[in-house]
C-alpha positions in Angstrom: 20.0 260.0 38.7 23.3 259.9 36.5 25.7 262.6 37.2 28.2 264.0 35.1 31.8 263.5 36.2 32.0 267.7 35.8 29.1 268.1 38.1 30.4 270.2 40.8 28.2 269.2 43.9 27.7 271.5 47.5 26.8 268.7 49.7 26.6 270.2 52.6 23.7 269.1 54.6 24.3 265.9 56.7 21.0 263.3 56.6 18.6 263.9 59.4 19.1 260.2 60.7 21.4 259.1 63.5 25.2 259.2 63.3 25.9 255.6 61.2 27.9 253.2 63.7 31.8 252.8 62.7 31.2 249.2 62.0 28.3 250.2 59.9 30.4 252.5 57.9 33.0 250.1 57.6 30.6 247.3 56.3 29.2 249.8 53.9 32.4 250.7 51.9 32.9 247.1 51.8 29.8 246.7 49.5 30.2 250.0 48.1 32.3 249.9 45.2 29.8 247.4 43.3 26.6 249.6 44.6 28.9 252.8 43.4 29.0 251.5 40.1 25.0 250.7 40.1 24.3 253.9 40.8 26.5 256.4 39.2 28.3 254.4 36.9 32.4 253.4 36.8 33.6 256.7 36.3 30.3 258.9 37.3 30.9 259.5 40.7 29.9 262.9 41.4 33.0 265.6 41.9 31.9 267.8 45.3 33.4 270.9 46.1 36.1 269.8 49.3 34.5 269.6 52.4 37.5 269.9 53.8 38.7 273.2 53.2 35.8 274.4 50.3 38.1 276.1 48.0 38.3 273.4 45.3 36.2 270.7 43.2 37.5 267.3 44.1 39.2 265.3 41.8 39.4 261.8 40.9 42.9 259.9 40.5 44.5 256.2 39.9 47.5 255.4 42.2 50.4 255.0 41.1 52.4 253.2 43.8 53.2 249.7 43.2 51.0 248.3 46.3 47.9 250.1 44.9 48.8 250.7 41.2 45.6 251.5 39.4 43.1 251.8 42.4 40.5 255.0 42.4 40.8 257.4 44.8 39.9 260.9 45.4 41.0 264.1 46.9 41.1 267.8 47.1 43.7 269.2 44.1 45.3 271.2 47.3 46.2 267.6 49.0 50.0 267.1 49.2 51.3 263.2 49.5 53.7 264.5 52.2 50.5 265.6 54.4 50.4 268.8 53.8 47.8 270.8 52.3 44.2 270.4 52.6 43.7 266.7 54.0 40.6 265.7 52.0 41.5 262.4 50.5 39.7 259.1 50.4 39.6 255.9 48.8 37.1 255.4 46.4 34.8 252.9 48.4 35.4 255.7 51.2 34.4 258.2 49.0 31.1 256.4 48.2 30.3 256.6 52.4 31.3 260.0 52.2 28.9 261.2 49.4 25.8 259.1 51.2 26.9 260.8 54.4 26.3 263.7 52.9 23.3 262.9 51.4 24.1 263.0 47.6 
């Protein structure tokens, strides 16, 4: 099912399976970022509302830091680069885990 990049999403039920293994997790956002883009599409991922703290819509961003310049990542607009703030910040192949964790 395509989603919008708008659609605000309350995810908040966790699948009924098993707790995934941390070496599973790990393999899956290995292969996740080509199986992202199969499902939802390059820039489709769904926006949820922060897990985290549940007071914003997450938002999607490209880094800017030399090391990472360009790569997708997202995070609650209340995240702060010096750690402060509402921690909710992920990678976008960690993101993918995330939103299958919580079974969207």
């Amino acid at each position: 099912m395509p989603w919008l990049s708008s659609s605000v999403l309350s995810c908040s039920s966790p699948p009924l399976s098993a707790p995934t293994p941390e070496a599973q997790i790990h393999a899956m956002a290995r292969e996740s970022s080509a199986s992202a883009s199969e499902q939802w599409g390059a820039d489709e991922l769904p926006l949820i509302l922060c897990t985290d703290c549940g007071l914003r819509q997450v938002v999607r961003r490209r880094s800017k830091q030399e090391w990472s310049f360009g790569k997708v990542f997202y995070c609650c607009p209340l995240h702060k680069r010096d750690g402060s703030g509402c921690p909710f910040w992920f990678w976008e192949e960690d993101y993918v885990v995330k939103l299958r964790s919580l079974g969207c």
